[in-house]
C-alpha positions as YAML, in Angstrom:
chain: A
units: angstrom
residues:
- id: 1
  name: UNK
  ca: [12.64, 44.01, -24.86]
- id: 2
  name: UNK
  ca: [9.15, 43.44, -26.83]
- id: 3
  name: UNK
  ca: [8.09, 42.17, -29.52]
- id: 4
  name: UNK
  ca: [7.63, 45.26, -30.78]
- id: 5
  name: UNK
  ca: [11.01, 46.93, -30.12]
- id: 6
  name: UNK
  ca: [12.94, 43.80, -31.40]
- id: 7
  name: UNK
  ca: [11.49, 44.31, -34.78]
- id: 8
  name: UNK
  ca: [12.10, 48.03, -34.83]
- id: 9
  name: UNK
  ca: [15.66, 47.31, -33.90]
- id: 10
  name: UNK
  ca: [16.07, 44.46, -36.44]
- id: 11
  name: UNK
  ca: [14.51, 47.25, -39.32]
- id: 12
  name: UNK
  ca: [16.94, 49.86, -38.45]
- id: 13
  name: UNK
  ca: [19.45, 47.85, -38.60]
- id: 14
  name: UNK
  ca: [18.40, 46.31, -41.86]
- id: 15
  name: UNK
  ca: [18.23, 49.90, -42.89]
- id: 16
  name: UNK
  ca: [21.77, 50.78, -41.55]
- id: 17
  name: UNK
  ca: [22.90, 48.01, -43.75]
- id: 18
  name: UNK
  ca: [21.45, 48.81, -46.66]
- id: 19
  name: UNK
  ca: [22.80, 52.59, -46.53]
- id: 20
  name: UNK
  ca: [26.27, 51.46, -46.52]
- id: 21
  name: UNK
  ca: [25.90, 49.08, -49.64]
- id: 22
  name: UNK
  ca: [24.62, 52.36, -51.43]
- id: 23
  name: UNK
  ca: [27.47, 53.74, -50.42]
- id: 24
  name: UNK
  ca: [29.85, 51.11, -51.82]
- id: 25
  name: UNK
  ca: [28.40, 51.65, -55.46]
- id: 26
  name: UNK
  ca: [27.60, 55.95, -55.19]
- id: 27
  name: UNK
  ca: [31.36, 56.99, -53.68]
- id: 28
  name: UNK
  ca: [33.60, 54.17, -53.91]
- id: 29
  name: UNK
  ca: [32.37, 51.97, -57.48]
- id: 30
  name: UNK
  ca: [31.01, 54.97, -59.44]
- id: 31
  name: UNK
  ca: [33.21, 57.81, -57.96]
- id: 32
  name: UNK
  ca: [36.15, 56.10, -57.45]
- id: 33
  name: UNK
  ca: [36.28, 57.07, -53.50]
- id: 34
  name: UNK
  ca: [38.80, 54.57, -52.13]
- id: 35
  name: UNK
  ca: [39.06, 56.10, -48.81]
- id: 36
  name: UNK
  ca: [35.39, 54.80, -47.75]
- id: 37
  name: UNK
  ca: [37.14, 51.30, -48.05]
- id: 38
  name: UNK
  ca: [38.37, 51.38, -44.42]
- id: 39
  name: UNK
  ca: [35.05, 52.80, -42.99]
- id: 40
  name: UNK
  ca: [32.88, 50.71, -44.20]
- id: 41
  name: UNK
  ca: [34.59, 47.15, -44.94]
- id: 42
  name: UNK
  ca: [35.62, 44.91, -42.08]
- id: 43
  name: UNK
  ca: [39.65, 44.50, -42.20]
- id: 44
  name: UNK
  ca: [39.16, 40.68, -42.71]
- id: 45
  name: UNK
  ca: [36.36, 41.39, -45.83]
- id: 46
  name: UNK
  ca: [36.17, 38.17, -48.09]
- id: 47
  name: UNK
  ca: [35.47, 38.92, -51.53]
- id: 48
  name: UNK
  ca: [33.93, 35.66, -53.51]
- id: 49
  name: UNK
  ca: [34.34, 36.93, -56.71]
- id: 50
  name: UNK
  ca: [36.83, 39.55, -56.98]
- id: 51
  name: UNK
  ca: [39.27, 39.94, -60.34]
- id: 52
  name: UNK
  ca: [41.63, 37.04, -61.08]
- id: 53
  name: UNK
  ca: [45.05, 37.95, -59.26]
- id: 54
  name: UNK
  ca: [43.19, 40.05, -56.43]
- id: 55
  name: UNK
  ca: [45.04, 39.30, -53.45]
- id: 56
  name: UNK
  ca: [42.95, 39.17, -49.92]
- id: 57
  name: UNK
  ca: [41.53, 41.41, -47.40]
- id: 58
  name: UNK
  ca: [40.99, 44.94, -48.04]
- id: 59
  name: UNK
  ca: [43.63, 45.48, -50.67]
- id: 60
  name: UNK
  ca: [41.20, 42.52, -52.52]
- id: 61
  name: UNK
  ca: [39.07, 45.28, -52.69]
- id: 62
  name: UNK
  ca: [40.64, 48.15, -53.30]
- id: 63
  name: UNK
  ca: [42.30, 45.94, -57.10]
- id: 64
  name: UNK
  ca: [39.07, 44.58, -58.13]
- id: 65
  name: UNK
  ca: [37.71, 48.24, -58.46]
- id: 66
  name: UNK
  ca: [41.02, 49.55, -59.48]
- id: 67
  name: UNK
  ca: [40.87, 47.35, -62.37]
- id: 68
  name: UNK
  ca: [37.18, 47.96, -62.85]
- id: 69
  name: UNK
  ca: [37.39, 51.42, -63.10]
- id: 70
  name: UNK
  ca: [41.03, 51.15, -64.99]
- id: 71
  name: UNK
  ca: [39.23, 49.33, -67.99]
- id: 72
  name: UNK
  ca: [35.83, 50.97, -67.86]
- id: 73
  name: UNK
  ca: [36.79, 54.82, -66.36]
- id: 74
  name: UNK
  ca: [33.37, 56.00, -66.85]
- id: 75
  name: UNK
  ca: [31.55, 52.73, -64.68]
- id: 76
  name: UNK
  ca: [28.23, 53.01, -63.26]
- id: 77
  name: UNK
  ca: [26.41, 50.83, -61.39]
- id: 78
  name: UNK
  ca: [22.57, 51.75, -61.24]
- id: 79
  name: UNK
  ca: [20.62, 49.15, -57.86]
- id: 80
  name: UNK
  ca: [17.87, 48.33, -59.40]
- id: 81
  name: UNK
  ca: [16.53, 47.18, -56.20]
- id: 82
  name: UNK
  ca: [17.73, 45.93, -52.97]
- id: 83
  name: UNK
  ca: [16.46, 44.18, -50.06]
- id: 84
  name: UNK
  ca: [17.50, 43.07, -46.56]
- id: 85
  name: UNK
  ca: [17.19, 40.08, -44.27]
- id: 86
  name: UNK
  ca: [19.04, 40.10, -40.97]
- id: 87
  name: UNK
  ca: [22.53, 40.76, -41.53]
- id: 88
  name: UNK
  ca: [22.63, 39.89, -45.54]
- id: 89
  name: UNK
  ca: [21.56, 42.28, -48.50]
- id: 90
  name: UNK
  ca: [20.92, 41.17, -51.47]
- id: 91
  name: UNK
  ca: [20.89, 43.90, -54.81]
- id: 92
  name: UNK
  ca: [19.92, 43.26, -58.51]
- id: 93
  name: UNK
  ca: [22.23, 46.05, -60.22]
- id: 94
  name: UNK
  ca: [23.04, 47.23, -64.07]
- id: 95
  name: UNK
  ca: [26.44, 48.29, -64.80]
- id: 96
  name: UNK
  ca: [27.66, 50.28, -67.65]
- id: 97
  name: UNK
  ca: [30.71, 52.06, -68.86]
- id: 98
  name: UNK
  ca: [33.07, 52.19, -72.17]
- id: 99
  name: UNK
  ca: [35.90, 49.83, -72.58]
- id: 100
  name: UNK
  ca: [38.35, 52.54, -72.82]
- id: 101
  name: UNK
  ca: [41.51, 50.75, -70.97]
- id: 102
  name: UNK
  ca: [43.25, 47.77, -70.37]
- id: 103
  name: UNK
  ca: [41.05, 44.89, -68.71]
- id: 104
  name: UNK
  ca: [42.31, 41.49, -67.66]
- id: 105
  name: UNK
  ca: [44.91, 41.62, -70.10]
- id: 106
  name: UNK
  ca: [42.82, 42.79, -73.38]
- id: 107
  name: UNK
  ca: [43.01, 46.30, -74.79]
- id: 108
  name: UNK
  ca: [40.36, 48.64, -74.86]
- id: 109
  name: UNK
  ca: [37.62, 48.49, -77.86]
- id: 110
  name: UNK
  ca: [36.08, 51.64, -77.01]
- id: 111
  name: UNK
  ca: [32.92, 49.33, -76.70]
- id: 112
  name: UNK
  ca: [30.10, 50.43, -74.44]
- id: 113
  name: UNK
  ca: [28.74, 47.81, -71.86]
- id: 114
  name: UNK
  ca: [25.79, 47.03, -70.24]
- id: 115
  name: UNK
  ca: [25.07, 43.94, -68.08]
- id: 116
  name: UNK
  ca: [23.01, 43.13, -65.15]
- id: 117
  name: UNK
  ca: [23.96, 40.93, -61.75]
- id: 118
  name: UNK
  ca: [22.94, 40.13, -58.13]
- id: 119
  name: UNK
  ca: [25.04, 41.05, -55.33]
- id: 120
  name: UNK
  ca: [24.83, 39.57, -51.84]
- id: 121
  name: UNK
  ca: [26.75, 40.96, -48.86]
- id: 122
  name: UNK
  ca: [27.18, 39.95, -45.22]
- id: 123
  name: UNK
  ca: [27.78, 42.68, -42.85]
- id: 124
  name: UNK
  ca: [28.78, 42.75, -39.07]
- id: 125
  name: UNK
  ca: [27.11, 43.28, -36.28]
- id: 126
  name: UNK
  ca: [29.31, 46.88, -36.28]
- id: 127
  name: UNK
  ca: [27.99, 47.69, -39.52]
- id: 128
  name: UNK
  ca: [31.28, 46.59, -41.49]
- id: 129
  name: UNK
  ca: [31.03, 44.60, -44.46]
- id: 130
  name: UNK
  ca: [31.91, 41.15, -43.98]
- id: 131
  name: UNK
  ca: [31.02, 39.35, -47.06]
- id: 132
  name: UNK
  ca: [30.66, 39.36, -51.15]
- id: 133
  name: UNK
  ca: [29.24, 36.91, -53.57]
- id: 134
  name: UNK
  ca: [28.75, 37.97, -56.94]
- id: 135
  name: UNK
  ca: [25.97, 36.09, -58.76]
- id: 136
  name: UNK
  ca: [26.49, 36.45, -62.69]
- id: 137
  name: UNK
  ca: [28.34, 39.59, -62.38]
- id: 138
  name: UNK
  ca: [31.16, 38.59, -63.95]
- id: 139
  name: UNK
  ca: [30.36, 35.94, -66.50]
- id: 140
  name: UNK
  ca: [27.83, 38.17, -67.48]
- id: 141
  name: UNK
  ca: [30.45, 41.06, -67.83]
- id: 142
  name: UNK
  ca: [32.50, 39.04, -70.03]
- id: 143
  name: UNK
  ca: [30.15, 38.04, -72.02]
- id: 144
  name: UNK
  ca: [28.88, 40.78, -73.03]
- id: 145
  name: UNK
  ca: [33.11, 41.77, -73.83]
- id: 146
  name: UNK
  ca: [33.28, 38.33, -75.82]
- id: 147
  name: UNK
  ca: [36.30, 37.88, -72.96]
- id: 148
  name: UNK
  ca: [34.57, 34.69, -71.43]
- id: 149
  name: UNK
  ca: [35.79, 31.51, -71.50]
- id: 150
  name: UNK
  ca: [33.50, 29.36, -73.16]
- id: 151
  name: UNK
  ca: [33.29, 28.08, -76.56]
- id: 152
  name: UNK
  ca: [31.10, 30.43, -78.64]
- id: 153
  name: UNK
  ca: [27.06, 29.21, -78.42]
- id: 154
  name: UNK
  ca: [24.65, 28.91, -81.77]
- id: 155
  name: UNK
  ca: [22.23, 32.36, -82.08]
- id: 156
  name: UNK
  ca: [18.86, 33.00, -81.81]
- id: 157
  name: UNK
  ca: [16.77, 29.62, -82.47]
- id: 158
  name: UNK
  ca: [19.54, 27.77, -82.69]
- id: 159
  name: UNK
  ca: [21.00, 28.83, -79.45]
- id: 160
  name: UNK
  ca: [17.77, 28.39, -77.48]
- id: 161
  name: UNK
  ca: [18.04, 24.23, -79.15]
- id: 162
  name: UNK
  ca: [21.45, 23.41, -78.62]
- id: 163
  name: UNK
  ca: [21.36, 24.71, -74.76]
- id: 164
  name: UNK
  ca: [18.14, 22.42, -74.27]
- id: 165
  name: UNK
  ca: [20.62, 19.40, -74.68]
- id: 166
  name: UNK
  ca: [23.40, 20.87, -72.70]
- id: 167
  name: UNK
  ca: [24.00, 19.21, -69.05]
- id: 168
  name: UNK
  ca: [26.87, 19.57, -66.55]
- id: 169
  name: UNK
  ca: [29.11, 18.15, -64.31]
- id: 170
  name: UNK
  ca: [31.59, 18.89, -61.76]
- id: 171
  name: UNK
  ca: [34.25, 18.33, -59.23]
- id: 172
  name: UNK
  ca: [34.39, 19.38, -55.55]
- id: 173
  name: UNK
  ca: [38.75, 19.93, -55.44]
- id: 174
  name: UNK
  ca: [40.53, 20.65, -51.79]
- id: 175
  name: UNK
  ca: [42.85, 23.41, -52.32]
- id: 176
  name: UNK
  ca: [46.44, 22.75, -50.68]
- id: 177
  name: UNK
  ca: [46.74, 24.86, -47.58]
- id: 178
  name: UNK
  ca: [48.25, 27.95, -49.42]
- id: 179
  name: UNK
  ca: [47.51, 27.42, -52.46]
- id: 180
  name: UNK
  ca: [44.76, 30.28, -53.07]
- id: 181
  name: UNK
  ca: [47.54, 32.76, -54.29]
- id: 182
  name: UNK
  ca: [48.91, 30.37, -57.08]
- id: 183
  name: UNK
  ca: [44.97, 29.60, -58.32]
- id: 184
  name: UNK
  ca: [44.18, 33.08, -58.36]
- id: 185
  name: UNK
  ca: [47.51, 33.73, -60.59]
- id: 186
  name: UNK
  ca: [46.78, 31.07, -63.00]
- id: 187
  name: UNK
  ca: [43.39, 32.06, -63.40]
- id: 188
  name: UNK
  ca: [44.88, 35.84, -64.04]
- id: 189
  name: UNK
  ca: [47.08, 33.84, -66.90]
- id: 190
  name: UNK
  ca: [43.93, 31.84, -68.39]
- id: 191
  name: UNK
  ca: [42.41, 35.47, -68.41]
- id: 192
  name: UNK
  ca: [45.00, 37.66, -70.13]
- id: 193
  name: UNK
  ca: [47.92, 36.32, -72.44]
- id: 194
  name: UNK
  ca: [46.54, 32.97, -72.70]
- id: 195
  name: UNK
  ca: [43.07, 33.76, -73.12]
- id: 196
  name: UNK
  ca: [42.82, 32.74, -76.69]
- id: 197
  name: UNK
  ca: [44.42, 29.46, -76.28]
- id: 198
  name: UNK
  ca: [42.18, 28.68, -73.64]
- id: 199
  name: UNK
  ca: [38.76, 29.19, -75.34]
- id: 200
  name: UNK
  ca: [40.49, 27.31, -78.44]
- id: 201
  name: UNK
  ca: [41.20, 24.50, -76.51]
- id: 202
  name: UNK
  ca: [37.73, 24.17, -75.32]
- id: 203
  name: UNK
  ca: [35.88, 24.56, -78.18]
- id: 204
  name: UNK
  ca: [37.72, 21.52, -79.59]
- id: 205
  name: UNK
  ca: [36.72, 19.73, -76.50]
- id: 206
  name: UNK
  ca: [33.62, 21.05, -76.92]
- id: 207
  name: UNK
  ca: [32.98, 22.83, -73.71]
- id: 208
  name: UNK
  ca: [30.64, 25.38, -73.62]
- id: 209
  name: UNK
  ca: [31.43, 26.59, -70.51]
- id: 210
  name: UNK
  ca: [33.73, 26.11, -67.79]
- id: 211
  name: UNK
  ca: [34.03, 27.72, -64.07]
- id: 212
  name: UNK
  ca: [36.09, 26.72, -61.32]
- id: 213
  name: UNK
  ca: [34.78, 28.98, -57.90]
- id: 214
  name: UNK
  ca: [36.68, 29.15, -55.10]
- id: 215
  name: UNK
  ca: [34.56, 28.04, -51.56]
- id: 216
  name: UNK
  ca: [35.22, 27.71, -47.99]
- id: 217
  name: UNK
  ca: [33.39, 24.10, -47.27]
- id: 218
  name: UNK
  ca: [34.12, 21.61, -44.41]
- id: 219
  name: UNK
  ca: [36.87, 24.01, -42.52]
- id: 220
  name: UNK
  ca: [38.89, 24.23, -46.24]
- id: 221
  name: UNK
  ca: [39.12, 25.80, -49.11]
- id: 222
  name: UNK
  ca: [37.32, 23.81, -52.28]
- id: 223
  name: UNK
  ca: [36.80, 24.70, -55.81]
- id: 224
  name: UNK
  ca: [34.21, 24.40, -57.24]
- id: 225
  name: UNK
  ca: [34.59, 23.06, -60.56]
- id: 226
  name: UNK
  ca: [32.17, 22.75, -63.48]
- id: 227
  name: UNK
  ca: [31.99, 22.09, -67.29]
- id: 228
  name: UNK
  ca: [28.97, 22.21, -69.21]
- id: 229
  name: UNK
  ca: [28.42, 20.89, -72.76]
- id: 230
  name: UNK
  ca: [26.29, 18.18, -74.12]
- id: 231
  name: UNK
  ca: [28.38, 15.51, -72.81]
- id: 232
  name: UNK
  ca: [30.85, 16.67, -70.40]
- id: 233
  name: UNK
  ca: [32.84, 13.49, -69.19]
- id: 234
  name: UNK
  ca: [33.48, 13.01, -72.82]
- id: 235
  name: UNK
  ca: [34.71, 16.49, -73.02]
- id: 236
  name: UNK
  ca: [36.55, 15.73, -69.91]
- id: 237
  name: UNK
  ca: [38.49, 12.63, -71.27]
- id: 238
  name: UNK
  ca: [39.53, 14.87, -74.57]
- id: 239
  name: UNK
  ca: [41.01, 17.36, -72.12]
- id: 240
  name: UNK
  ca: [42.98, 14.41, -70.26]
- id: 241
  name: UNK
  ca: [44.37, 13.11, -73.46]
- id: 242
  name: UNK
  ca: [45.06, 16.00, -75.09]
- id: 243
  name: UNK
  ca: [48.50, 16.41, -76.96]
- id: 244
  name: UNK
  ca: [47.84, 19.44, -77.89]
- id: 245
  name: UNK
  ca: [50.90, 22.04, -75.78]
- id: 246
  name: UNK
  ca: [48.51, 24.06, -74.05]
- id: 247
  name: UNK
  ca: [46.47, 21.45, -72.69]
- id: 248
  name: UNK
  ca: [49.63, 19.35, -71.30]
- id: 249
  name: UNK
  ca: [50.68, 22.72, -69.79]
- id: 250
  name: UNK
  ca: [47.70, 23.59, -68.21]
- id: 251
  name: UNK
  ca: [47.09, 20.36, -66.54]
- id: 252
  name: UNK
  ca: [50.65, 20.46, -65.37]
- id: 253
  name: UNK
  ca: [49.86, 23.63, -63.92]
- id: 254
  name: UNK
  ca: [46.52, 22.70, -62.31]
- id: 255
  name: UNK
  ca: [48.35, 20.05, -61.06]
- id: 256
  name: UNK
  ca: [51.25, 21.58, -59.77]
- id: 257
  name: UNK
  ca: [48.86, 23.93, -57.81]
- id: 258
  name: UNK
  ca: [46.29, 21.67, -56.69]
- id: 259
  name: UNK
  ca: [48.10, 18.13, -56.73]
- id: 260
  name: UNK
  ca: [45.66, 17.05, -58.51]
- id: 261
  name: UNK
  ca: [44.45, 17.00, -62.53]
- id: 262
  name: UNK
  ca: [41.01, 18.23, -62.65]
- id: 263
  name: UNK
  ca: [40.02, 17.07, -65.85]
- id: 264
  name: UNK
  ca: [41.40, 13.43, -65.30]
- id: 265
  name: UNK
  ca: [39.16, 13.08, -62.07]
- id: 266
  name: UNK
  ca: [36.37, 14.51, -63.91]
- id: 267
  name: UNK
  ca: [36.78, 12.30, -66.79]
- id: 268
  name: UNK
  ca: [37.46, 9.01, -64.77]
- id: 269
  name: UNK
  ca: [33.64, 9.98, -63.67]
- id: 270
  name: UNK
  ca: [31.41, 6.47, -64.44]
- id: 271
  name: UNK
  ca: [28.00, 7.98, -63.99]
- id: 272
  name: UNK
  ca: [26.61, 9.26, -66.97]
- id: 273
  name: UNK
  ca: [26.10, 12.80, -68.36]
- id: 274
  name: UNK
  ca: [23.89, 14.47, -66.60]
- id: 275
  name: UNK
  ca: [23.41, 17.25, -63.55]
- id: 276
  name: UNK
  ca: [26.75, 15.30, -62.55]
- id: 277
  name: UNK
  ca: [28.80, 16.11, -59.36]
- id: 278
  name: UNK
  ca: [32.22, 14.34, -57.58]
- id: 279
  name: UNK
  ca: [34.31, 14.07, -54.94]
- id: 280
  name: UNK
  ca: [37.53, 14.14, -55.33]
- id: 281
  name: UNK
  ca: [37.85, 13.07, -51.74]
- id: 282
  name: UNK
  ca: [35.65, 10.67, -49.16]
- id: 283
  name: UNK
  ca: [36.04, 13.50, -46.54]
- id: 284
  name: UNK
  ca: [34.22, 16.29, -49.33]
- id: 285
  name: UNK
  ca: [29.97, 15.43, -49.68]
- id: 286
  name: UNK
  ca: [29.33, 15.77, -53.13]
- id: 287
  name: UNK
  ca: [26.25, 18.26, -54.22]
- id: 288
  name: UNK
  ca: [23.58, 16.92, -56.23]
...
């Protein structure tokens, strides 16, 4: 094959790719098409970000759009623009709709959204979709629904100053060989009924945000976990010796899940606040 037929091969199927990702957001995300979930997802699809509780696979799928289109019944997702490069495509979208039903366990405000994001997806050499990572998606969503859990920042000036002095600092945590399912229900509690307790807990730490992202690394599952505020080992170590009952349980919890406390390996940290990132174990290399 030349040159020249290798690149019109890799273009149409750039383009091929690219057609079915419209068609994820025009008939299944904004008309609520289910069935072109088995024609266009590969049976073994790994979403990276789907809706705490999702289980795997294509069901994954089908409940994170359920839910999105349960809460907002009216969502529409606009691609701004998308591009492609070999078997990944990457789209900067806007979604909007009216909170008009339940949504990760708050009721519906009638509020009217709008929030941007960047999608990536990995598709097969079939055409299936392989692949999802959502890139601000949903913090931004939950912002924008005062649902996410971080302490609430300053405004205007005073927002734009007391980020300037924020740093991070995080964990790399093995996940237990079947462990996913009990993570993902946790995180569905921290989301819904305990919600409130949860950003009240870390304002008093003084967290401003928090994130723990599930990651396949080294041949097992890792999470990815990550606290920002202006000194986050400090935050850490309130966290660890918290009294307060919601803290104790959900280190217990984490614990119980991961076999480890994430908060007392993040405080026990002895470098100093900064762009900060551990290992919870010799075998994991820690990110800089």
């Amino acid at each position: 094959m030349s040159i020249q037929e290798t690149e019109r091969t890799a273009r149409s199927v750039e383009e091929r790719n690219k057609k079915t990702i419209r068609r994820v957001f025009d008939a299944f995300v904004n008309q609520g098409d289910f069935s072109v979930v088995d024609e266009i997802y590969s049976p073994h699809m790994i979403d990276h970000q789907p809706l705490p509780g999702a289980p795997e696979g294509l069901e994954g799928v089908r409940y994170t759009i359920a839910g999105l289109r349960e809460g907002f019944p009216d969502l529409h997702v606009t691609i701004e623009d998308m591009s492609a490069h070999g078997d990944h495509v990457v789209i900067h979208n806007t979604w909007r709709g009216t909170h008009l039903g339940d949504f990760l366990g708050a009721p519906p405000t009638g509020q009217a959204i709008e929030f941007t994001g960047v999608v990536v997806w990995r598709l097969l050499a079939d055409g299936l979709i392989a692949e999802r990572w959502g890139i601000g998606v949903e913090s931004n969503m939950l912002a924008v629904l005062g649902l996410r859990r971080l302490a609430p920042a300053a405004r205007n000036g005073a927002r734009a100053a007391a980020r300037r002095t924020v740093t991070s600092a995080g964990a790399l945590l093995p996940l237990p060989p079947g462990a996913a399912g009990a993570w993902h229900a946790l995180q569905a509690e921290l989301a819904g009924a305990r919600l409130r307790a949860y950003e009240a807990s870390r304002r008093r730490a003084g967290i401003l945000q928090e994130s723990f992202a599930l990651q396949p690394l080294g041949g097992q599952d890792v999470l990815v976990h990550r606290i920002e505020a202006r000194d986050p080992q400090g935050a850490a170590r309130r966290l660890a010796a918290s009294a307060d009952p919601f803290d104790s349980w959900l280190r217990q919890e984490a614990a119980a899940v991961l076999g480890t406390d994430p908060w007392t390996h993040l405080a026990a940290s002895a470098a100093p606040a900064g762009h900060t990132w551990m290992s919870v174990t010799s075998e994991l290399t820690t990110a800089g």
